[in-house]
PDB file of N, CA, C and O in Angstrom, chain B, residues numbered from 101:
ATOM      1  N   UNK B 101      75.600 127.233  10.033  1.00  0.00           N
ATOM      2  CA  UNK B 101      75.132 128.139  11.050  1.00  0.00           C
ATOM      3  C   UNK B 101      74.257 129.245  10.446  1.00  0.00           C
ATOM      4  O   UNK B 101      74.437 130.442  10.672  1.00  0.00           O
ATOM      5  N   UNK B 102      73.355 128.776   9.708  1.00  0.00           N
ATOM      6  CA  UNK B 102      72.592 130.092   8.836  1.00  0.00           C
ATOM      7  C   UNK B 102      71.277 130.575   9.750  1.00  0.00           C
ATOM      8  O   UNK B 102      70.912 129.938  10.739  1.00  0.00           O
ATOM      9  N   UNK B 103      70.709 131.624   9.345  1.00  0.00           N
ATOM     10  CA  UNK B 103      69.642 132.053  10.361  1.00  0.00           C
ATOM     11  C   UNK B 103      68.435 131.248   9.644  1.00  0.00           C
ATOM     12  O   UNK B 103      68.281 131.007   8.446  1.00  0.00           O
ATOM     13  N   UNK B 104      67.710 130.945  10.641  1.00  0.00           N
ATOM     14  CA  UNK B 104      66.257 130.483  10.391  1.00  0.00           C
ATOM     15  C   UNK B 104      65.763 131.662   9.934  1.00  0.00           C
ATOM     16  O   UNK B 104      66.107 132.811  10.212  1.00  0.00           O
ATOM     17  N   UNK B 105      64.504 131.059   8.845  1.00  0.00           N
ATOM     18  CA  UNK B 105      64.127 132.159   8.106  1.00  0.00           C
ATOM     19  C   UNK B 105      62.884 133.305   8.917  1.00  0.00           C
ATOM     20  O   UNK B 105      62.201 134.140   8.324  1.00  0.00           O
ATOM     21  N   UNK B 106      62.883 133.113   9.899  1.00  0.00           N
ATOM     22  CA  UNK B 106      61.512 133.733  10.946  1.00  0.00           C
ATOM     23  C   UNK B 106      62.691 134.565  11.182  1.00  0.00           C
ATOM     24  O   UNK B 106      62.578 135.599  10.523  1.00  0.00           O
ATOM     25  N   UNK B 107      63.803 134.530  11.872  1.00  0.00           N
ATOM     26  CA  UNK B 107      64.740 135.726  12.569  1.00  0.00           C
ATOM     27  C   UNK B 107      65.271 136.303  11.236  1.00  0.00           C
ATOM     28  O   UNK B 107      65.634 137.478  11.286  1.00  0.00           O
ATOM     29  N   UNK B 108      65.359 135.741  10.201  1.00  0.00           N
ATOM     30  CA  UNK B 108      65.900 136.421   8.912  1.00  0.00           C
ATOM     31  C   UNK B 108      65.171 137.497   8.640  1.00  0.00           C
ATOM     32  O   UNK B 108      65.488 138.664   8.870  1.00  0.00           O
ATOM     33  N   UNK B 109      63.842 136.965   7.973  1.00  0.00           N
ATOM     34  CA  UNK B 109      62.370 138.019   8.164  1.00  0.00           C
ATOM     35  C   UNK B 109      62.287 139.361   8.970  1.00  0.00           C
ATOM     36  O   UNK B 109      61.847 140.381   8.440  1.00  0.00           O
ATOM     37  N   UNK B 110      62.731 139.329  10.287  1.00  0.00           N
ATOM     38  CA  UNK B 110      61.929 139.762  11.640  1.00  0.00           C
ATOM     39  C   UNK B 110      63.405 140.849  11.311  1.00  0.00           C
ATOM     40  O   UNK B 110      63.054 142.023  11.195  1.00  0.00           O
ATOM     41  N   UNK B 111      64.950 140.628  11.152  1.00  0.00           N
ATOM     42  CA  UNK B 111      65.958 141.518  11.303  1.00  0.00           C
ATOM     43  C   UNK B 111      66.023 142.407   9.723  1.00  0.00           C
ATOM     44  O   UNK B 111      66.216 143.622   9.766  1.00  0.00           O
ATOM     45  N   UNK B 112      65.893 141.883   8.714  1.00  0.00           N
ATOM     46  CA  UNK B 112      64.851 142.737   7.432  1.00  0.00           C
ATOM     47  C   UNK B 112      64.009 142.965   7.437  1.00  0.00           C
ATOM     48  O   UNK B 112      63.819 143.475   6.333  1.00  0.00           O
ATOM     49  N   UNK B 113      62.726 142.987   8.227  1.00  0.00           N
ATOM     50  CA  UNK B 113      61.544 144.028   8.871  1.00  0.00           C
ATOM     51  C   UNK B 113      62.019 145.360   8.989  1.00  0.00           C
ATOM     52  O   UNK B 113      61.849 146.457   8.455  1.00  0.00           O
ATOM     53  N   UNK B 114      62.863 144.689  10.148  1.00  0.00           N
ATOM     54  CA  UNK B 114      63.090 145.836  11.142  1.00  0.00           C
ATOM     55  C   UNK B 114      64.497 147.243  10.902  1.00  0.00           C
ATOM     56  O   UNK B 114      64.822 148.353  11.325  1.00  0.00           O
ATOM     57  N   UNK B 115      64.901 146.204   9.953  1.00  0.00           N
ATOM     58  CA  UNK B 115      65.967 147.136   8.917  1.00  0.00           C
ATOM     59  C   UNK B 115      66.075 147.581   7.846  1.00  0.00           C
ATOM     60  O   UNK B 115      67.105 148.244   7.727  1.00  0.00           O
ATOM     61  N   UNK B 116      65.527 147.531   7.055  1.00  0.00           N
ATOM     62  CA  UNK B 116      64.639 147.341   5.677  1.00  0.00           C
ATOM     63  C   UNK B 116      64.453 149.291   5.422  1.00  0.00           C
ATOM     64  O   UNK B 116      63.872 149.929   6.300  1.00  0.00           O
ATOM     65  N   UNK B 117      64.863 149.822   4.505  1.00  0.00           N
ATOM     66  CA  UNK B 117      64.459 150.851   4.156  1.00  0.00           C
ATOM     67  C   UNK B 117      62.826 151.304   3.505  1.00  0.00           C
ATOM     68  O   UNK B 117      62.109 152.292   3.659  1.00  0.00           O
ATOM     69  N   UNK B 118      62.708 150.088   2.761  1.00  0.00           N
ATOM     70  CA  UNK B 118      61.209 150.090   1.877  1.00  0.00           C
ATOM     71  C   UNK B 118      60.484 148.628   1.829  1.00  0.00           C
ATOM     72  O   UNK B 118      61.020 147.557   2.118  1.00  0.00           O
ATOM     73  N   UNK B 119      59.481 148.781   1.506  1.00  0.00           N
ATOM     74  CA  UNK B 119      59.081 147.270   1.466  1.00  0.00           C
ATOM     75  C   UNK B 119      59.316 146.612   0.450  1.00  0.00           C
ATOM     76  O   UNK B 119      58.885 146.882  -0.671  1.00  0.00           O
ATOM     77  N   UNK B 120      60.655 144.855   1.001  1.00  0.00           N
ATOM     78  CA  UNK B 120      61.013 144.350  -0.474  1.00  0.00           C
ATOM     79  C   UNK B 120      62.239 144.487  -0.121  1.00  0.00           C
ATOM     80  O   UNK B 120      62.853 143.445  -0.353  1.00  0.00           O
ATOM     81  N   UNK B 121      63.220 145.712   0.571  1.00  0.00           N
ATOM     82  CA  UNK B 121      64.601 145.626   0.709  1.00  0.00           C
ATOM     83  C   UNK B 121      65.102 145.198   1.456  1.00  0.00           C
ATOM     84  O   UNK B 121      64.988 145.480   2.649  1.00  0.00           O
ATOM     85  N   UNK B 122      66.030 144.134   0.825  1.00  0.00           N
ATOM     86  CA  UNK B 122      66.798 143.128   1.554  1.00  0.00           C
ATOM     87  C   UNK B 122      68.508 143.403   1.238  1.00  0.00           C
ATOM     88  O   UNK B 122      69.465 142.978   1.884  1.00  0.00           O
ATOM     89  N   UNK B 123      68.501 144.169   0.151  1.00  0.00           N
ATOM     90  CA  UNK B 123      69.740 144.451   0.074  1.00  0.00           C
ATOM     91  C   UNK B 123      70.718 145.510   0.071  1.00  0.00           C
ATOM     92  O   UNK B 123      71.845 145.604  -0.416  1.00  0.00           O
ATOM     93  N   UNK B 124      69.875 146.397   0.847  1.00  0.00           N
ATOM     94  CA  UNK B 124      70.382 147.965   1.784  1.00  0.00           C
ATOM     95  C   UNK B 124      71.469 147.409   2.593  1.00  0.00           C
ATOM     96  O   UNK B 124      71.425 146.405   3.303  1.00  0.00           O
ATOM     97  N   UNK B 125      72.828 148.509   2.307  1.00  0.00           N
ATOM     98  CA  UNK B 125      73.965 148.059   3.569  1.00  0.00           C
ATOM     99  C   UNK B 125      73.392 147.917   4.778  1.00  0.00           C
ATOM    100  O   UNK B 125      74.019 147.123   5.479  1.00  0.00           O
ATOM    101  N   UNK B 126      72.107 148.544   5.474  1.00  0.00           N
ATOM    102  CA  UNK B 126      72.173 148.671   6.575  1.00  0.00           C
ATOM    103  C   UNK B 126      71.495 146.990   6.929  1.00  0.00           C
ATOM    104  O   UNK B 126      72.053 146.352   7.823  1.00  0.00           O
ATOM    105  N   UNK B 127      70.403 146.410   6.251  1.00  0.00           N
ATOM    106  CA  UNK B 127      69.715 145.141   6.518  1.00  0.00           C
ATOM    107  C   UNK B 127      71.395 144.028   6.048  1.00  0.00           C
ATOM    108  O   UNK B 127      71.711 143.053   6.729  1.00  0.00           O
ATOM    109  N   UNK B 128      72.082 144.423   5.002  1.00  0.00           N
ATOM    110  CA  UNK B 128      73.371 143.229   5.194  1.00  0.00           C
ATOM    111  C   UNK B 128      74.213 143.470   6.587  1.00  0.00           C
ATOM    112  O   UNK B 128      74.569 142.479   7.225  1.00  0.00           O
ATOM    113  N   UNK B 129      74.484 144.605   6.987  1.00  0.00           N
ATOM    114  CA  UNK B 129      74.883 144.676   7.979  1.00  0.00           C
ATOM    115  C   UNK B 129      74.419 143.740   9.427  1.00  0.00           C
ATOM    116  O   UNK B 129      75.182 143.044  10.096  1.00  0.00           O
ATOM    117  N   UNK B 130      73.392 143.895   9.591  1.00  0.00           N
ATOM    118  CA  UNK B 130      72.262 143.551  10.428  1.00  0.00           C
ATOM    119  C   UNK B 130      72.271 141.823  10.378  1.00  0.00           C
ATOM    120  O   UNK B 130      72.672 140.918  11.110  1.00  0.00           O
ATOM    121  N   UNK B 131      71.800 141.906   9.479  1.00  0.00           N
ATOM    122  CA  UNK B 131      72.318 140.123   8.896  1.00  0.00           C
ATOM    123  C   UNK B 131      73.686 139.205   9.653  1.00  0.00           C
ATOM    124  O   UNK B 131      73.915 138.294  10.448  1.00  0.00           O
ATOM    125  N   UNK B 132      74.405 140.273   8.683  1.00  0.00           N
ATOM    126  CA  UNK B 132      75.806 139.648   9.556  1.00  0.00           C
ATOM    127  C   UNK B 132      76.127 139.855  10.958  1.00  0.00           C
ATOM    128  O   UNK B 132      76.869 139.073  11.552  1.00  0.00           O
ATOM    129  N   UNK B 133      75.521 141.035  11.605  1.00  0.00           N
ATOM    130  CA  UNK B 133      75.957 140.831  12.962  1.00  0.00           C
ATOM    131  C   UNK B 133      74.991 139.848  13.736  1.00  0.00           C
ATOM    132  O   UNK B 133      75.017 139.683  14.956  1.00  0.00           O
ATOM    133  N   UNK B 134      74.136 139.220  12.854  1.00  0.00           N
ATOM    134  CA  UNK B 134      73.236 138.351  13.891  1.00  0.00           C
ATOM    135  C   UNK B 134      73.868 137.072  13.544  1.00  0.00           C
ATOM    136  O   UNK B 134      73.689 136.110  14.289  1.00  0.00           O
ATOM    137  N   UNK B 135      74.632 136.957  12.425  1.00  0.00           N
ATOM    138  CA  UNK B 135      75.530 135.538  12.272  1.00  0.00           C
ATOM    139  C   UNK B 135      76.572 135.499  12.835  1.00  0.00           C
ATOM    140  O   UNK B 135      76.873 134.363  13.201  1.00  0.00           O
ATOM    141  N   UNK B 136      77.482 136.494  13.142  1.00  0.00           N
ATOM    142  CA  UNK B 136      78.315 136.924  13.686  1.00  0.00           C
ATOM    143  C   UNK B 136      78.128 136.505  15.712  1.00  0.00           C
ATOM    144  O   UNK B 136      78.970 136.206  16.558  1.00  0.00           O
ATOM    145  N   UNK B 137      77.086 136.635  15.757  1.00  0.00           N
ATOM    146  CA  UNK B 137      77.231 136.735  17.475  1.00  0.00           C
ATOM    147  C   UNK B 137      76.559 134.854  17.657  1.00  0.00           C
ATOM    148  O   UNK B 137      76.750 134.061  18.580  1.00  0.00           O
ATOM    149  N   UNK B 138      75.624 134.654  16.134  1.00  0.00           N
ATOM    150  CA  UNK B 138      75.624 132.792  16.489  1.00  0.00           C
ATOM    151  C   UNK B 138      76.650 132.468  16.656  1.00  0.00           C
ATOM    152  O   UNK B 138      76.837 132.080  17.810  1.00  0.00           O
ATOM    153  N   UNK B 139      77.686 132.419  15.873  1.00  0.00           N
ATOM    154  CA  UNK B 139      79.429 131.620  15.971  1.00  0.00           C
ATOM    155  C   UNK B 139      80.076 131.908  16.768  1.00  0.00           C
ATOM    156  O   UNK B 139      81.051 131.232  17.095  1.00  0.00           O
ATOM    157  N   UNK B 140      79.705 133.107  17.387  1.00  0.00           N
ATOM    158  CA  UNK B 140      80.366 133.528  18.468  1.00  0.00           C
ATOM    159  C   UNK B 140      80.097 132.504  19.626  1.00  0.00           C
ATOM    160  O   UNK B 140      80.936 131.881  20.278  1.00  0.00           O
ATOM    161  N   UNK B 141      78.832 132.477  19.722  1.00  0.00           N
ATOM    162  CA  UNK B 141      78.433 131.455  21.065  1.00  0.00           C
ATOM    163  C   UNK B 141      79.022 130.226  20.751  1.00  0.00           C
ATOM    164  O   UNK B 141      79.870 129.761  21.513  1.00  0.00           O
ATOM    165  N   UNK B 142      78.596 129.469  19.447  1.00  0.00           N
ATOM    166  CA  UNK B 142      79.485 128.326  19.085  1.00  0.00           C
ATOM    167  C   UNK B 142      80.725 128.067  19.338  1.00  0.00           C
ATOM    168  O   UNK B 142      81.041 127.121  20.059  1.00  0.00           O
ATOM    169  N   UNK B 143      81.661 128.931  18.740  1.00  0.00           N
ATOM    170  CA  UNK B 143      82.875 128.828  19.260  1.00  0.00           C
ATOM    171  C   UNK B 143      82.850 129.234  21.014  1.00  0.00           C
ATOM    172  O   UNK B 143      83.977 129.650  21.281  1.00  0.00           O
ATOM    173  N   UNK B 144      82.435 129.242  21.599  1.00  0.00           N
ATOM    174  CA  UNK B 144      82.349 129.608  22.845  1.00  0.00           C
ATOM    175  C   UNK B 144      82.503 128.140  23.388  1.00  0.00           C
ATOM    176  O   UNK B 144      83.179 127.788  24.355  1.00  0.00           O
ATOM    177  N   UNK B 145      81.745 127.372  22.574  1.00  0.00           N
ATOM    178  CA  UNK B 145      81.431 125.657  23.243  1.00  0.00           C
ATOM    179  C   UNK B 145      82.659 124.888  22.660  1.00  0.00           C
ATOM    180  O   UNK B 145      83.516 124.305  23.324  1.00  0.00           O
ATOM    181  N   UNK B 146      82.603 124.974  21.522  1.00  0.00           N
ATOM    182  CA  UNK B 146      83.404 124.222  20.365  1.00  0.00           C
ATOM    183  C   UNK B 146      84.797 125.430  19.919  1.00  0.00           C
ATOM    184  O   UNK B 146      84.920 126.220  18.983  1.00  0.00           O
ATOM    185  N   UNK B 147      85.695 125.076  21.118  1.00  0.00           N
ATOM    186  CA  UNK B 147      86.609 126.251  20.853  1.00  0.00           C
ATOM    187  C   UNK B 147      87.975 125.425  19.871  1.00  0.00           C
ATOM    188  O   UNK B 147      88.910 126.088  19.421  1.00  0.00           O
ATOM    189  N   UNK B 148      87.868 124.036  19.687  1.00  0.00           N
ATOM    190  CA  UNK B 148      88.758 123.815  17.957  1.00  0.00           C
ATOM    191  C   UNK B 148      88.200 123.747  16.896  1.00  0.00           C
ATOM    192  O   UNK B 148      88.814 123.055  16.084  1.00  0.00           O
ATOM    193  N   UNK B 149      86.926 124.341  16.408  1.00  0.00           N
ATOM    194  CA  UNK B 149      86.384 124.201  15.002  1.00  0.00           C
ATOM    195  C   UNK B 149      86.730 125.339  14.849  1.00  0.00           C
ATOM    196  O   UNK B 149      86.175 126.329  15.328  1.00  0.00           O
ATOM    197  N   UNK B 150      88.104 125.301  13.864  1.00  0.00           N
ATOM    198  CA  UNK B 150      88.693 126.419  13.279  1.00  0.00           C
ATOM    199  C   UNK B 150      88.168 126.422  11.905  1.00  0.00           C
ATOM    200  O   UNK B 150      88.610 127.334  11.207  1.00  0.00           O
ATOM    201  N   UNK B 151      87.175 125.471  11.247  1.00  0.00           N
ATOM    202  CA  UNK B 151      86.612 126.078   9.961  1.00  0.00           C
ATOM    203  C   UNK B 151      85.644 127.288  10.431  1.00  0.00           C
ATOM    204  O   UNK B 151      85.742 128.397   9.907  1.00  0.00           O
ATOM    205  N   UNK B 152      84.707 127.008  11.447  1.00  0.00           N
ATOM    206  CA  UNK B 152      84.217 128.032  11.419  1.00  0.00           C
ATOM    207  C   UNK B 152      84.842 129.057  12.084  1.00  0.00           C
ATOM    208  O   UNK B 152      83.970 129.922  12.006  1.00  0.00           O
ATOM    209  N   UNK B 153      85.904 129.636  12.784  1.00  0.00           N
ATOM    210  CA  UNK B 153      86.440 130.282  12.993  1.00  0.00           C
ATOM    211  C   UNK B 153      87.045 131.106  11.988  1.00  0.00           C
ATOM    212  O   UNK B 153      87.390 132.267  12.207  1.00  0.00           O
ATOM    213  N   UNK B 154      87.165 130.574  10.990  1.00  0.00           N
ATOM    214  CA  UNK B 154      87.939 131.343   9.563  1.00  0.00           C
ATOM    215  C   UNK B 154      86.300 131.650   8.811  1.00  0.00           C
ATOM    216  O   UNK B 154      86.199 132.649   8.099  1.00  0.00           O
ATOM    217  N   UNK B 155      85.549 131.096   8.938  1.00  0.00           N
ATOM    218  CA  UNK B 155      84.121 132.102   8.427  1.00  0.00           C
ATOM    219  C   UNK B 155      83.805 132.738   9.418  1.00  0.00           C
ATOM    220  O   UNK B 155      82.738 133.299   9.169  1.00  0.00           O
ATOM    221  N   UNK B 156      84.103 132.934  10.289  1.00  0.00           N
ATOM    222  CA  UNK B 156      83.421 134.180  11.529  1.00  0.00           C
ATOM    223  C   UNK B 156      84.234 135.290  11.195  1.00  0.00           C
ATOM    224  O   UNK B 156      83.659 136.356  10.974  1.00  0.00           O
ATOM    225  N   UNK B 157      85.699 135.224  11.104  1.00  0.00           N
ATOM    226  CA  UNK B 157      86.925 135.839  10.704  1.00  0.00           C
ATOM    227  C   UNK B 157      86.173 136.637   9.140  1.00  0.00           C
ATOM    228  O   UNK B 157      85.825 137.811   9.259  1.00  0.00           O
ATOM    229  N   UNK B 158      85.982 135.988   7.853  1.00  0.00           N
ATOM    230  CA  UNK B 158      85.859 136.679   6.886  1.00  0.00           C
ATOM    231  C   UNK B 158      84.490 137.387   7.227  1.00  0.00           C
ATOM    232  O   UNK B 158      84.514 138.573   6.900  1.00  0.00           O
ATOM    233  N   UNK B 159      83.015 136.877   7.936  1.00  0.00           N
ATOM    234  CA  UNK B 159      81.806 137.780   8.296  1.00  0.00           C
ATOM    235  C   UNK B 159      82.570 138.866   8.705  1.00  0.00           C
ATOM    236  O   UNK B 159      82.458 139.923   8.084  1.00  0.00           O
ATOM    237  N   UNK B 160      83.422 138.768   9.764  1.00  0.00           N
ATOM    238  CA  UNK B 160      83.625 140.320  10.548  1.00  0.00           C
ATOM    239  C   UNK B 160      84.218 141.594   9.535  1.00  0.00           C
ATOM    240  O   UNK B 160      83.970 142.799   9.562  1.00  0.00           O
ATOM    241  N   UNK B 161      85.158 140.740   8.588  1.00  0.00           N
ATOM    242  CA  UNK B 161      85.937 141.644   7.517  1.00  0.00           C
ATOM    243  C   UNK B 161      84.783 141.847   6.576  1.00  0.00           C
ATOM    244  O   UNK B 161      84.915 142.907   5.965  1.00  0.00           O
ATOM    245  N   UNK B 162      83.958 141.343   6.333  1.00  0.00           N
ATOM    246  CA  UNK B 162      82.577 141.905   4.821  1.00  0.00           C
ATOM    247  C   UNK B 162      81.763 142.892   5.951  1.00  0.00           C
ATOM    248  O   UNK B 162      81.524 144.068   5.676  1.00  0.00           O
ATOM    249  N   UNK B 163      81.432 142.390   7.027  1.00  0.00           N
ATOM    250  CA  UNK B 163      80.710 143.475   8.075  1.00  0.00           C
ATOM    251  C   UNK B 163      81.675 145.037   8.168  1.00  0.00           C
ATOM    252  O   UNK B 163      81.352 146.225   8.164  1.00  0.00           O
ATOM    253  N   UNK B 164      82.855 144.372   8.242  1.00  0.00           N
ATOM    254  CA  UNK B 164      83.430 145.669   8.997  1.00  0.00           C
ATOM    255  C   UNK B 164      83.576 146.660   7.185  1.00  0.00           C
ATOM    256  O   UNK B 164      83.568 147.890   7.152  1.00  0.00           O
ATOM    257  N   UNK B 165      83.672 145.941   6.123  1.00  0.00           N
ATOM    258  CA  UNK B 165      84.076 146.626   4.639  1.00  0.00           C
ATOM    259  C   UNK B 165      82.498 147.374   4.672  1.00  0.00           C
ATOM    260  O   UNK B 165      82.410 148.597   4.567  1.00  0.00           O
ATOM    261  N   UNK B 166      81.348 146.555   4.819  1.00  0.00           N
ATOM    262  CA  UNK B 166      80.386 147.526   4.486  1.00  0.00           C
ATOM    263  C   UNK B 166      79.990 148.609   5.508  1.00  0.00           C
ATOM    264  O   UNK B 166      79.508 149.636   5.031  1.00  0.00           O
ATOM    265  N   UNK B 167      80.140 148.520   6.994  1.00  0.00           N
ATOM    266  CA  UNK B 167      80.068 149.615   7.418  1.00  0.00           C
ATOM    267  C   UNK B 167      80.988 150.285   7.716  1.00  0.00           C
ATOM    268  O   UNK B 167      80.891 150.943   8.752  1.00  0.00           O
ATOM    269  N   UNK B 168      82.310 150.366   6.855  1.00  0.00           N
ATOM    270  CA  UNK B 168      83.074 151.479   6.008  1.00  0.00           C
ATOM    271  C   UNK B 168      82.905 152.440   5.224  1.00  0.00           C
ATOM    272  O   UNK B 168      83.377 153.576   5.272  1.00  0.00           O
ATOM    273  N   UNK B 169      81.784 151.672   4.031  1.00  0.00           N
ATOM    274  CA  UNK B 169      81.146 152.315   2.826  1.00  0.00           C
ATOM    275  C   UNK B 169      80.135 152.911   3.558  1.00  0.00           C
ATOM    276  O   UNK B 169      79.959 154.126   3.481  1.00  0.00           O
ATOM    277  N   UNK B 170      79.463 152.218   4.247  1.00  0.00           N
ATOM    278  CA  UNK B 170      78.092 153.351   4.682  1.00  0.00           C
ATOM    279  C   UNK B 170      78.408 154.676   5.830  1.00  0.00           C
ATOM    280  O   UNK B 170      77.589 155.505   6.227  1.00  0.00           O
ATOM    281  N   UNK B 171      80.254 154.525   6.295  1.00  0.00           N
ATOM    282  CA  UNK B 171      80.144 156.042   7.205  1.00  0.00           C
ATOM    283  C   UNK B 171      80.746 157.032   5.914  1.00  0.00           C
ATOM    284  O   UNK B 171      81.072 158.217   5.984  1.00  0.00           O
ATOM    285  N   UNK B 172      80.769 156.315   4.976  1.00  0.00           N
ATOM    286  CA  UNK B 172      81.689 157.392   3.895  1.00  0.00           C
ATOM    287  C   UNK B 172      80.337 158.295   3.050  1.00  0.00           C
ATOM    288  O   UNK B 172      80.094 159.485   2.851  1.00  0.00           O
ATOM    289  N   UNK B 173      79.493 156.647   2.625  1.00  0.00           N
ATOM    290  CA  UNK B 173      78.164 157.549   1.930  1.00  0.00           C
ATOM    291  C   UNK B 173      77.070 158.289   3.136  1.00  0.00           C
ATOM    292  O   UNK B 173      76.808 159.492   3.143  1.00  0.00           O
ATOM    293  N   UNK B 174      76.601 157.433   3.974  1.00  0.00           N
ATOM    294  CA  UNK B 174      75.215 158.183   4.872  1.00  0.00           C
ATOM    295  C   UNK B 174      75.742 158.171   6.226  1.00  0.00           C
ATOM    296  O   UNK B 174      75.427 157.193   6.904  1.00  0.00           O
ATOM    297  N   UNK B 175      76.815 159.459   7.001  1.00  0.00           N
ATOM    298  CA  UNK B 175      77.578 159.052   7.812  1.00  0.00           C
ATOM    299  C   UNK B 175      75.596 159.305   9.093  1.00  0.00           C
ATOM    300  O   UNK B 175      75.449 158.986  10.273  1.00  0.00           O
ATOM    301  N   UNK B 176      74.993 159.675   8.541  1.00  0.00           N
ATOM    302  CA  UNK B 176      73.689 159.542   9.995  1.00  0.00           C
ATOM    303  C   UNK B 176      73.512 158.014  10.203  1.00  0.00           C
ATOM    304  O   UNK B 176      73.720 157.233  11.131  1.00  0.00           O
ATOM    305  N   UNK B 177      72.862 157.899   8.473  1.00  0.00           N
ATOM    306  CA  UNK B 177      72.447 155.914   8.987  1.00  0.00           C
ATOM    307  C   UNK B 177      73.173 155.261   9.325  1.00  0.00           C
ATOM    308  O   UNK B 177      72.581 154.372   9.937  1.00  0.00           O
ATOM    309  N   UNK B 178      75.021 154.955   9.339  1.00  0.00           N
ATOM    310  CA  UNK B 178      75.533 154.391  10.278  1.00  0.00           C
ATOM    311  C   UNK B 178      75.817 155.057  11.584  1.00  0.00           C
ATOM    312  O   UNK B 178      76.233 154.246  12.411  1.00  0.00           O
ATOM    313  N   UNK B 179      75.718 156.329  12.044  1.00  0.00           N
ATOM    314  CA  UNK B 179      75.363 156.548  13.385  1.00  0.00           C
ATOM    315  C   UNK B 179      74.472 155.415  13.737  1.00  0.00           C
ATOM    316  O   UNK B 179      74.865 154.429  14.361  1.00  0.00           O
ATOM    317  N   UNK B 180      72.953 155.633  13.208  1.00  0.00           N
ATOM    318  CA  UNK B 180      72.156 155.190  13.571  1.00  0.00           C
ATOM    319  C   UNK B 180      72.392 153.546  14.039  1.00  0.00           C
ATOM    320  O   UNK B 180      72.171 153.180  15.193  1.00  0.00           O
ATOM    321  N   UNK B 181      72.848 152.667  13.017  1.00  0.00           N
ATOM    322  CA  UNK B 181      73.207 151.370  12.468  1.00  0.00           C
ATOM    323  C   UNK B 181      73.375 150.558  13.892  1.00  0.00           C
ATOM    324  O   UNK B 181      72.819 149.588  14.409  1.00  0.00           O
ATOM    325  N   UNK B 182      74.748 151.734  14.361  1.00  0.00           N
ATOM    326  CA  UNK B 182      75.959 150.946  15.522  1.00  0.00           C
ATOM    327  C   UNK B 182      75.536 151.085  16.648  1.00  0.00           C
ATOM    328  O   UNK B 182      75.887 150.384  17.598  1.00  0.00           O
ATOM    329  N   UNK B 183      74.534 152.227  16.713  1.00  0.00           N
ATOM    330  CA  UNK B 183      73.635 152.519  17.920  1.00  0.00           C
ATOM    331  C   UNK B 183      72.704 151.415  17.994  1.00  0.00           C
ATOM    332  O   UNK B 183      72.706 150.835  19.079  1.00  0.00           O
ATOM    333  N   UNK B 184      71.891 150.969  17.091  1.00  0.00           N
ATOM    334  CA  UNK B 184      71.099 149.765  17.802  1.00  0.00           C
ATOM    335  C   UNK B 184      71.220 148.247  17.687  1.00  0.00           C
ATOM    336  O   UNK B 184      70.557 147.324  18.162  1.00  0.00           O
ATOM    337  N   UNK B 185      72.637 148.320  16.640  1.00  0.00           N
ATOM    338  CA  UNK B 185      73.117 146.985  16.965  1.00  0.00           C
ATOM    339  C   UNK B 185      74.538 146.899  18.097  1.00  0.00           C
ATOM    340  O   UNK B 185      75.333 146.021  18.431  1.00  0.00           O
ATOM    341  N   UNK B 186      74.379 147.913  18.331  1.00  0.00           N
ATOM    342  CA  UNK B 186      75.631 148.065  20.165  1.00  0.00           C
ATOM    343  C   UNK B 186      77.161 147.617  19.350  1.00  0.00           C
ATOM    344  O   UNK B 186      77.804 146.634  19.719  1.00  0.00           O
ATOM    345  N   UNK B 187      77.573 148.454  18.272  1.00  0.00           N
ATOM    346  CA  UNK B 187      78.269 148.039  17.550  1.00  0.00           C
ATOM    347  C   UNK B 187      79.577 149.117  17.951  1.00  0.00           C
ATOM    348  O   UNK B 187      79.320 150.235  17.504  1.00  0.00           O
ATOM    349  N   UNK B 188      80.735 149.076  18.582  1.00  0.00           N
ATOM    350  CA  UNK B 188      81.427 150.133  18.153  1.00  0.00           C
ATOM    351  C   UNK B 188      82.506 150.660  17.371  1.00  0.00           C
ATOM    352  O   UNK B 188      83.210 149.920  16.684  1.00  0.00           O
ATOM    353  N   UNK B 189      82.716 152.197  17.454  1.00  0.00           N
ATOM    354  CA  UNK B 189      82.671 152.802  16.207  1.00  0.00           C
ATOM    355  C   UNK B 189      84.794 153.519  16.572  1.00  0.00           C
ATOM    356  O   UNK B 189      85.176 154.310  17.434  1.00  0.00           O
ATOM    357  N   UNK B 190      85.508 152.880  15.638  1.00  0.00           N
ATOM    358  CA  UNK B 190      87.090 153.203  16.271  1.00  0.00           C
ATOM    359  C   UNK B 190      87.267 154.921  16.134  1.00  0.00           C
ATOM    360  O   UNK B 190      88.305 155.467  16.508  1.00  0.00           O
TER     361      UNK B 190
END
């Protein structure tokens, strides 16, 4: 279930701190919530493929660990983050 590389591109454009960064919490973040909401629909259709259910399960826990680290270091840019990926914040 990996992203085609045109929506890969287009969500590190658009998240990307500098030109070239792909590996800013905020573009991994971004990443994963766009893999995160593919499997989601999948399992929506295919509700016994529990392999991918246990990788949707560990995306949400690496998503949810890094935007942990980023309200501790830049608590604005994850303001920002959850605001335009409609993410919320406990």
């Amino acid at each position: 279930m990996a992203l085609d590389s045109a929506k890969k591109a287009e969500i590190i454009a658009k998240f990307a701190k500098k030109s070239g960064d792909t590996g800013s919490t905020e573009v991994q973040v971004a990443l994963l919530s766009a893999r995160i909401s593919e499997l989601t629909e999948h399992l929506k259709i295919y509700k016994k493929d529990f392999s991918s259910r246990l990788g949707l399960l560990k995306l949400v826990g690496q998503r949810k660990r890094l935007l942990s680290y980023l309200k501790r270091k830049d608590h604005n840019s994850y303001i920002k983050l959850i605001n335009e990926l409609k993410l919320r914040d406990k």
